[in-house]
C-alpha positions in Angstrom: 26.9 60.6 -100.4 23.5 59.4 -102.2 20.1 61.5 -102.8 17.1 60.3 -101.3 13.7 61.6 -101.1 12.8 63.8 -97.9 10.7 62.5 -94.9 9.6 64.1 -92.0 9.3 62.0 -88.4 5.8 63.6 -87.8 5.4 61.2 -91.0 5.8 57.2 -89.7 7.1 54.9 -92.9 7.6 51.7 -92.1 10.6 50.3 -91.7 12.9 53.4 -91.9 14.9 54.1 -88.6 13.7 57.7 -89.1 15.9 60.3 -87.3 14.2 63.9 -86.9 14.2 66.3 -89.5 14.6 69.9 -89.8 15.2 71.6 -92.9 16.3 76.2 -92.3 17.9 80.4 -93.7 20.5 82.9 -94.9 22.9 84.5 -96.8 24.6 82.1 -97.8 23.8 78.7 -96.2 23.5 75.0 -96.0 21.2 72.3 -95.5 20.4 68.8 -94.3 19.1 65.6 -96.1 16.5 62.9 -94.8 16.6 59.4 -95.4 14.4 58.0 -98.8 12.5 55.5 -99.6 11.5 53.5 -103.0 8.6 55.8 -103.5 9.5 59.1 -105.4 6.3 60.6 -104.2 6.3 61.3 -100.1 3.3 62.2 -97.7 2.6 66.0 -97.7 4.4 67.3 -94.6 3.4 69.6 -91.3 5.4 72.7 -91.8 5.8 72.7 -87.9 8.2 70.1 -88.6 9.7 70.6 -92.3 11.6 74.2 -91.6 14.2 75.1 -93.8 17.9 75.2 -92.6 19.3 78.5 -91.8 22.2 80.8 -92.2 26.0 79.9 -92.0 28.0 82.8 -92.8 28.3 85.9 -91.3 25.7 89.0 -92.3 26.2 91.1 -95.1 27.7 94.9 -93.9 24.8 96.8 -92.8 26.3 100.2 -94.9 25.4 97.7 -97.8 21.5 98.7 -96.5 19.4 101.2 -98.6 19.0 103.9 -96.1 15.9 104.8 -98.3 13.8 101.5 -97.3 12.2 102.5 -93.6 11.9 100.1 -90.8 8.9 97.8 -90.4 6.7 95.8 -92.7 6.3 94.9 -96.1 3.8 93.0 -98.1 5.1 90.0 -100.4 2.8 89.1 -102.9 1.6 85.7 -103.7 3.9 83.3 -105.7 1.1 81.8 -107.5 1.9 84.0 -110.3 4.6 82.2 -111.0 3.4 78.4 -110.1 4.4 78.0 -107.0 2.2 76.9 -104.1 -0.3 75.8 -106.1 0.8 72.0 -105.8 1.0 70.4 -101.4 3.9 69.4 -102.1 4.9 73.1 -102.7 4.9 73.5 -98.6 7.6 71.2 -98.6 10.7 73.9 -99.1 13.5 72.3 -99.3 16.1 75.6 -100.5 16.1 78.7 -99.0 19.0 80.5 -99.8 20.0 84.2 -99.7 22.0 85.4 -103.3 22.8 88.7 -102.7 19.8 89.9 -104.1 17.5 87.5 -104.2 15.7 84.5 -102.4 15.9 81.1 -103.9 13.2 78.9 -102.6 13.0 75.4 -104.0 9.9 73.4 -103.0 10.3 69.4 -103.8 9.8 69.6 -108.0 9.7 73.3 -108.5 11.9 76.5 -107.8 11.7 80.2 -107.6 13.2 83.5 -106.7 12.1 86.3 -105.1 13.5 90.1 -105.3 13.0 91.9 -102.3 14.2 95.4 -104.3 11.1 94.9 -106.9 8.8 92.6 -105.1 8.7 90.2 -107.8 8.3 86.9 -108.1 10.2 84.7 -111.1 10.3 81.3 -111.9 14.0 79.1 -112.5 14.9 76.5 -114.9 14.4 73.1 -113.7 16.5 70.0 -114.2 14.2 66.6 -114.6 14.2 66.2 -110.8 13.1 66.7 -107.5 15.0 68.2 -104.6 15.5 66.8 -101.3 17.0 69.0 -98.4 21.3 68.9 -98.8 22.0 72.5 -99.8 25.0 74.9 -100.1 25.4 78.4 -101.3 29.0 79.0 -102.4 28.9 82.8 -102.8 28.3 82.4 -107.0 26.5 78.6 -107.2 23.9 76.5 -105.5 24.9 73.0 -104.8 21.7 70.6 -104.2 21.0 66.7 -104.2 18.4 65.1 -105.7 17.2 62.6 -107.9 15.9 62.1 -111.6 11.7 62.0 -111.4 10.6 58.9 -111.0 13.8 57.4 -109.7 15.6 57.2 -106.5 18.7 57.1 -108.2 20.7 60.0 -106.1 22.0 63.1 -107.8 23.8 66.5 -107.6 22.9 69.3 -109.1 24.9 73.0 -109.2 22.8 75.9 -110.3 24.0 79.2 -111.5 21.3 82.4 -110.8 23.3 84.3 -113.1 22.6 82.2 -116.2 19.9 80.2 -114.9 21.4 76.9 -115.6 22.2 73.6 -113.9 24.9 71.4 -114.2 25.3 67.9 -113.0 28.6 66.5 -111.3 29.7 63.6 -109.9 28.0 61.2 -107.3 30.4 61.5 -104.3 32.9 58.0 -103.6 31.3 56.3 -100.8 27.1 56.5 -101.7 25.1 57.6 -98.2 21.6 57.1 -98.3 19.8 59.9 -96.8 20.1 62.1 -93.4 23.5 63.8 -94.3 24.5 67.3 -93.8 26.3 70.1 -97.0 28.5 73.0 -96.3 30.6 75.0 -98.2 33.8 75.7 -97.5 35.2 79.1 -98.3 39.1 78.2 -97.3 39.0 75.3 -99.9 36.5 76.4 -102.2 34.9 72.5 -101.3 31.2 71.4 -101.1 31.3 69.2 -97.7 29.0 66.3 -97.4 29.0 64.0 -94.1 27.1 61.4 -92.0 24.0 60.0 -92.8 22.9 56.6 -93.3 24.8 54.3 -95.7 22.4 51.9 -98.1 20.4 49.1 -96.6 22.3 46.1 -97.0 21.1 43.4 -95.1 17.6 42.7 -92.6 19.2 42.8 -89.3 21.2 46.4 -90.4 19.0 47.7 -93.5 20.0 51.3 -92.4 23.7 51.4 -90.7 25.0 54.8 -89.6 28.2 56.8 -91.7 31.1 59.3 -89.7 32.7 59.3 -93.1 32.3 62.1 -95.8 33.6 63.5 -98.9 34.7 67.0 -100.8 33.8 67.8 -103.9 36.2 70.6 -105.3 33.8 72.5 -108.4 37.5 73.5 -109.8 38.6 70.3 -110.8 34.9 68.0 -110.9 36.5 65.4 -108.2 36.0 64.2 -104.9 38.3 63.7 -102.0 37.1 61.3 -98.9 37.8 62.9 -95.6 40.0 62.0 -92.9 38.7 60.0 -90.2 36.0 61.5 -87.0 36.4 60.5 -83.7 32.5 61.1 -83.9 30.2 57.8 -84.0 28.0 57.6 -87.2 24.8 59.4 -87.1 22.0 61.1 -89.4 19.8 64.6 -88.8 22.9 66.3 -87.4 23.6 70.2 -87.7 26.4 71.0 -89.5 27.2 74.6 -90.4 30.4 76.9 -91.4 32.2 78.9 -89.3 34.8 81.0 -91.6 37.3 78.4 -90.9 35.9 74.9 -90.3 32.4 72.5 -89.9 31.0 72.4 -86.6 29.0 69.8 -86.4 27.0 69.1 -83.6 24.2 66.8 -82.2 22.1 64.0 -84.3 20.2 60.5 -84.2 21.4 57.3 -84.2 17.8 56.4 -85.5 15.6 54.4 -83.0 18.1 55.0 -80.5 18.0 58.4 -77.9 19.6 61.8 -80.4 23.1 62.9 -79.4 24.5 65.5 -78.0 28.5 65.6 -78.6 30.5 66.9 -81.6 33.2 68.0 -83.2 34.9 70.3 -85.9 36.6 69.4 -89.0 39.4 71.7 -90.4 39.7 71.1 -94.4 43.1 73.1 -94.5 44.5 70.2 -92.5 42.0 67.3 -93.3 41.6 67.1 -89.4 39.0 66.6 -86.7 39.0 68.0 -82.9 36.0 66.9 -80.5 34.5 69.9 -79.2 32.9 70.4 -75.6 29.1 68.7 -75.0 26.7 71.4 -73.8 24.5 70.9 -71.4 21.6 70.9 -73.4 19.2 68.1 -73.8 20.4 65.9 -76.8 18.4 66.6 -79.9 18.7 66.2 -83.9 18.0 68.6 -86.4 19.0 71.8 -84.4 18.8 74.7 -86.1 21.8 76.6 -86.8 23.2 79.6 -87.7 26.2 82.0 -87.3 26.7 85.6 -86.0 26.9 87.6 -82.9 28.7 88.2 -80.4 32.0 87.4 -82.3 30.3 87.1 -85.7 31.5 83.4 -86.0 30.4 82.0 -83.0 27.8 79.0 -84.0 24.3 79.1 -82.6 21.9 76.1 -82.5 18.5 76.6 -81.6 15.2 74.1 -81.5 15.4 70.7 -83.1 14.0 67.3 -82.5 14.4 65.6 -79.2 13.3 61.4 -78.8 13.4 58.8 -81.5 11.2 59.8 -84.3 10.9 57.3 -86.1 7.5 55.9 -84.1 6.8 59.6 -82.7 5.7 62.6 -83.2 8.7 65.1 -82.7 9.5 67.1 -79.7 11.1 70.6 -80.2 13.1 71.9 -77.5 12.8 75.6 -77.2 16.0 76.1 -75.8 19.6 76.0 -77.8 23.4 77.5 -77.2 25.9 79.6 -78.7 29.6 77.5 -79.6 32.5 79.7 -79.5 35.1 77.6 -81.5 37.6 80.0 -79.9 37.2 79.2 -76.4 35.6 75.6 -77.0 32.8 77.0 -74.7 28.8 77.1 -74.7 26.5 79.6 -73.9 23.2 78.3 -73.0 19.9 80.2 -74.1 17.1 79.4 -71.8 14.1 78.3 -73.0 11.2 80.2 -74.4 8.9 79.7 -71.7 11.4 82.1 -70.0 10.8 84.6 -72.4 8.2 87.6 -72.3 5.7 84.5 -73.9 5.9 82.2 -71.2 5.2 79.2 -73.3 6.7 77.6 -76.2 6.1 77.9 -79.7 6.8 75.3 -82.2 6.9 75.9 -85.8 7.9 79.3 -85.7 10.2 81.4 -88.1 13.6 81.4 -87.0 16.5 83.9 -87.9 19.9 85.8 -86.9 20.3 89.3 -87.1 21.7 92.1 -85.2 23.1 90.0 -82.7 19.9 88.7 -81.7 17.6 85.5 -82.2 14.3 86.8 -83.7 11.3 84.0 -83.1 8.1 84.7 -84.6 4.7 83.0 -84.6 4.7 79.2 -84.9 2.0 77.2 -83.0 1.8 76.6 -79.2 2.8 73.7 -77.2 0.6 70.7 -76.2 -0.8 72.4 -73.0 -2.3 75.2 -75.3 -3.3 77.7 -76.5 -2.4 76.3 -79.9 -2.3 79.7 -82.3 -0.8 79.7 -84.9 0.3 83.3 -83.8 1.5 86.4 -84.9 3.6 87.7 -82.4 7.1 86.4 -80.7 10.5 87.7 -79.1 13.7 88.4 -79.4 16.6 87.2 -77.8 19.8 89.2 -77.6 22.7 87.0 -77.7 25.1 89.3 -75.8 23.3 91.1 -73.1 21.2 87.8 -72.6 17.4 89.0 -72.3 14.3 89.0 -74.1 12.4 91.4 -75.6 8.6 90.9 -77.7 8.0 91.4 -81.1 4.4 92.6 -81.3 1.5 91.2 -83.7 -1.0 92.8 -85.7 1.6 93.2 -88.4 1.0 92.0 -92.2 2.3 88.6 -92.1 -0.4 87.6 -89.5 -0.8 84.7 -87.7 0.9 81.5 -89.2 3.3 78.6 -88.5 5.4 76.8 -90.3 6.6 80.0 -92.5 10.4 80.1 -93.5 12.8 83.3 -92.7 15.4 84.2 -94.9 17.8 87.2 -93.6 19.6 89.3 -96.1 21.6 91.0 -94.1 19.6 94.0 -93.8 15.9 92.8 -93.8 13.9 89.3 -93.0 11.7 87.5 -95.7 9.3 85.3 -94.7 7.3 83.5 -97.0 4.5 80.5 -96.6 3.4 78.3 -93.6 -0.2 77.8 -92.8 -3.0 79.9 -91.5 -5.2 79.0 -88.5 -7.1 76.8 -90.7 -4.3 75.1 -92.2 -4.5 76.7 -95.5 -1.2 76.7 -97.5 -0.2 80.4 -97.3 1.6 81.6 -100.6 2.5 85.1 -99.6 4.4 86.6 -97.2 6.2 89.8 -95.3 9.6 91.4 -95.3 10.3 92.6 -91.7 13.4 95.3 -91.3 14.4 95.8 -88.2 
């Protein structure tokens, strides 16, 4: 599975049969790529549409908390100290994982951590490249793709926050181009790469579609191909980790409508099973995530709806909770049903506590526009809303990402209501 530089549909290129991109949070999570193209340098993105990928494994144990730290809000200072956001392309975060005990937030060229026990920035080592959007935490390493600067040759990269060092490992056996999804497997200790589209080959099909992947096992420095899906090829898919195998669900075929099947794949067994269709509107790029009720069941929120590669994306403001166990969905209702009464797009998205917490983001074409500061809550179990008031330190922004740590959220960056790059942020504990 290749490398390629990260695009956003809100950004036309010509010639690419863009999908719709999402990048999202967590403890210890995954994320999507985008498909590339031969310039190593892309347009500056709309954070409303460039949001980091979110969290796949179940929350920390809230005994682990410091009873010490109160509720409520938090100031994060600004990561200029350490050279980051200084730069556009610094809006474009492309890593946000959770260690443990601290942030890592990768930006296209540069990357960072943040403590939330000190409140201190510090800068990380850097190989010679830029990042592009496939991401897993495996508990001890960060496994990211990439490319050398100034070359769209692809890459991997594993990065160790204990050392601070990289190492680079093999590229995987069948090359994808761009538009794949990473997880890490904790019953075969694999990184998981699938989908995606293959490299151009010819004018008629310069971008065809993959349903293959691979597993790269850190143990041994080797790949293994999968076993075949009974899913169709497709890019901009969610894929996430459920404690026993990747759910993947939704995608783009490019130019043509997103999907809205999937299926799971057990690495234990090297098998696939289809999984039920929701009756949700098909979309790419759903956010994901996974937590309550069951504390594995797999939540997909948002995402792109519409072929974006000559559109500007539509985000649904609606998603559904998979229980693998029962091969059910449970829809959640849109967010003009909530307290709001309108959608938001853009907004910081997280897991915690059983509920989906949604805050700020911009409004949706029918005004008002925001950015805002408030948002809502939606508790997965019981089914209702509740707000989440404004007026509190992070202010009014969209775009900003949300990282949960199992006890608190950081969110970092986005744009103000003049569009400024925002380089600070807010920890929120519930």
């Amino acid at each position: 599975m290749s490398i390629a530089i990260r695009c956003l549909c809100s950004i036309l290129i010509a010639g690419l049969p863009l999908g719709c991109v999402v990048v999202s949070n967590g403890s210890s999570s995954s994320g999507d790529d985008t498909p590339d193209t031969d310039n190593p340098s892309p347009d500056v993105p709309d954070p409303d549409t460039d949001v980091p990928d979110e969290d796949d494994d179940p929350n920390p144990d809230p005994a682990a908390c410091d009873p010490s730290i109160p509720s409520g809000w938090r100031s994060i200072p600004s990561s200029l100290a350490v050279g980051f956001g200084d730069e556009p392309y610094d809006r474009m975060i492309r890593v946000n994982a959770w260690t443990g005990t601290e942030a890592l937030i990768f930006s296209y060229t540069k990357a960072v951590a943040f403590s939330p026990a000190t409140n201190t920035w510090r800068q990380l080592s850097s190989p010679t490249a830029h990042f592009n959007g496939a991401w897993a935490w495996s508990g001890d390493t960060l496994f990211v793709d990439g490319a050398e600067d100034g070359s769209t040759e692809p890459a991997w990269y594993a990065y160790h926050p204990d050392t601070d060092t990289w190492d680079t490992f093999p590229q995987a056996p069948s090359v994808e181009y761009g538009g794949y999804s990473a997880v890490w497997s904790t019953t075969t200790h694999e990184l998981i790469v699938w989908g995606g589209y293959e490299e151009p080959n010819t004018v008629d099909d310069p971008y065809p579609l993959s349903n293959g992947g691979a597993a790269y096992d850190p143990a041994t420095g080797t790949w293994r191909v999968l076993g075949p899906s009974p899913l169709s090829g497709r890019g901009y898919h969610s894929a996430i980790w459920n404690g026993s195998r990747m759910i993947v669900y939704g995608g783009s075929e490019g130019e043509a409508a997103p999907l809205a099947d999937g299926a799971a794949y057990d690495p234990v067994t090297d098998t696939w099973t289809t999984i039920a269709t929701p009756n949700l509107v098909p979309r790419a790029n759903a956010r994901k995530f996974i937590g309550d009720p069951s504390g594995s069941d797999a939540i997909f929120w948002g995402g792109d709806i519409g072929p974006c590669g000559h559109c500007f994306p539509q985000e649904p403001v609606d998603g559904g909770i998979y229980d693998a166990a029962t091969d059910s969905w449970t829809l959640i209702p849109s967010m003009d049903q909530s307290p709001l009464g309108a959608e938001r797009s853009g907004a910081a998205v997280w897991e915690a506590a059983g509920k989906l917490w949604i805050l700020g983001g911009s409004g949706g074409e029918d005004g008002p526009f925001g950015p805002f500061d408030d948002g809502v809550t939606y508790d997965l179990a019981s089914g209702t809303w509740s707000t989440i008031p404004g007026g509190h330190l992070l202010g009014s922004r969209r775009g900003a990402i949300a990282v949960w740590t199992g006890c608190e959220a950081i969110l970092y960056g986005g744009l103000d209501s003049s569009s400024s790059l925002k380089t600070d942020g807010a920890i929120y504990r519930p």
